[in-house]
Residue, then its C-alpha position, 0 to 999 in steps of 0.5 A: x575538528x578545531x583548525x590550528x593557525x599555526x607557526x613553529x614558536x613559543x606562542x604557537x607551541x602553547x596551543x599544539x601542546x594542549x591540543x595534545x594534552x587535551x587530545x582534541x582533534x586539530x588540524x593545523x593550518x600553517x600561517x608562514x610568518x617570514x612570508x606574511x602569511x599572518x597579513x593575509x584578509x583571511x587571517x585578519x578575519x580570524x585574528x585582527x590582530x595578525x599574530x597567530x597562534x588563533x584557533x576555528x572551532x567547527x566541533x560547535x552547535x551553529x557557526x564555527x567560533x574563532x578566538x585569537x590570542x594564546x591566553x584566550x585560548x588556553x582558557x577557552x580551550x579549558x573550558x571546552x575540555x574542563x581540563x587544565x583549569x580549576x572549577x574552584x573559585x581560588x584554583x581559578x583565581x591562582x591560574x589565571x593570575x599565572x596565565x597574565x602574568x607570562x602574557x604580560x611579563x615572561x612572553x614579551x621579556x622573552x620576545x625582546x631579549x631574543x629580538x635584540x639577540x637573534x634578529x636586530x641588525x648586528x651593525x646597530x648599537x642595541x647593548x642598552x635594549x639587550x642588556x634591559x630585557x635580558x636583565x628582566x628575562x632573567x627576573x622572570x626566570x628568578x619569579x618562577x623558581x620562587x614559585x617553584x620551590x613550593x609548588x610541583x608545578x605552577x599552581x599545585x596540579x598541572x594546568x594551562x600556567x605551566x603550558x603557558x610558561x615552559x614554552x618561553x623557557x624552552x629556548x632559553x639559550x637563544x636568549x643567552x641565559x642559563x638554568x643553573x641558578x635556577x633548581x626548583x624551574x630545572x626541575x619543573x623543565x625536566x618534568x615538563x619534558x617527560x611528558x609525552x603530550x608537551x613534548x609531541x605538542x613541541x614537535x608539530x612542525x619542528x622541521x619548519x622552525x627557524x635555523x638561520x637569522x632573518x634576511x632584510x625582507x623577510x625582518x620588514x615583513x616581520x618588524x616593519x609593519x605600522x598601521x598605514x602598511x598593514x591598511x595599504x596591504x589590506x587594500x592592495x589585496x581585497 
């Protein structure tokens, strides 16, 4: 059984949705982000970073193995399956470089232009950092149908890339942008939706995702932590 550290967002659905596809038992363990459940020592231990999605593995010879990171997990999960992910040195190679490339570019775009859209205070000036990651959100939607219009999917064969990368399309009009000059991504989202395992791996959850913005404590829990009130936290709670 591997337990599912889990919130209702695109980094959450990268794992509920190859969980599915891999059809590997889980059980999910609801980490409330508005609450600061990510904060607690528990969750520290298994993700230091305290950002969920994180996974603990008990169906291991020994000890149960945590891995943080979604990207870490998508491969680890990958190999444990010997699904979604190339035995091939250059199938590999070519899906690993999409992997980085929404870790390092479509997720934190995505991240930013929906933080400066749907949770910055609406009383600040925030037009120059909505109009820098909205313009950059829709660069990486336009890198996408590039690829898309040569290949069914990412990387040829259906693989962790695309489960990486439909999540942070899924939402797209929360970040203000469209799909219409985009074909060859609007077909591979339409293709990503008509499976059954994407969509269910979408749907954990779904009836605790947000539906209003964030009132003021609940935007310190999530946008005002530094390193000295995470420490105070951890102490305050030992």
């Amino acid at each position: 059984m591997i337990d599912l550290y889990y919130w209702p967002t695109p980094n959450g659905w990268k794992i509920s949705i190859m969980l599915e596809e891999c059809a590997l038992p889980y059980r999910v363990v609801p980490v409330n982000i508005g609450q600061g459940d990510q904060f607690a020592p528990a969750f520290l231990a298994i993700s230091p970073n305290n950002r969920m999605p994180a996974i603990v593995d008990h169906d291991v010879d020994g000890e149960a193995v945590p891995v943080f990171e979604s990207g870490a997990i998508l491969v680890y999960l990958a190999e444990k399956s010997g699904r979604f992910l190339p035995q091939d040195d250059r199938g590999r190679k070519t899906v690993m470089e999409w992997l980085f490339w929404q870790v390092g570019n479509l997720g934190p775009m995505a991240g930013q232009v929906s933080h400066f859209t749907n949770y910055a205070p609406a009383e600040r000036d925030n037009t120059y950092a909505r109009e820098r990651y909205a313009n950059e959100y829709n660069r990486c939607l336009g890198v996408l149908d590039r690829r898309l219009a040569e290949h069914e999917y990412l990387c040829g064969a259906y693989s962790i890339a695309d489960m990486a990368c439909w999540p942070w399309v899924v939402p797209y009009k929360m970040f203000g942008e469209s799909l219409e000059a985009f074909p060859h991504l609007r077909r591979w989202h339409g293709l990503m939706k008509a499976r059954p395992a994407a969509s269910r791996g979408l749907d954990v959850m779904k009836d605790a995702r947000r539906k209003a913005p964030p009132g003021e404590a609940e935007r310190r829990v999530l946008f005002g932590q530094t390193a000295a009130t995470l420490g105070a936290r951890s102490e305050g709670e030992r």
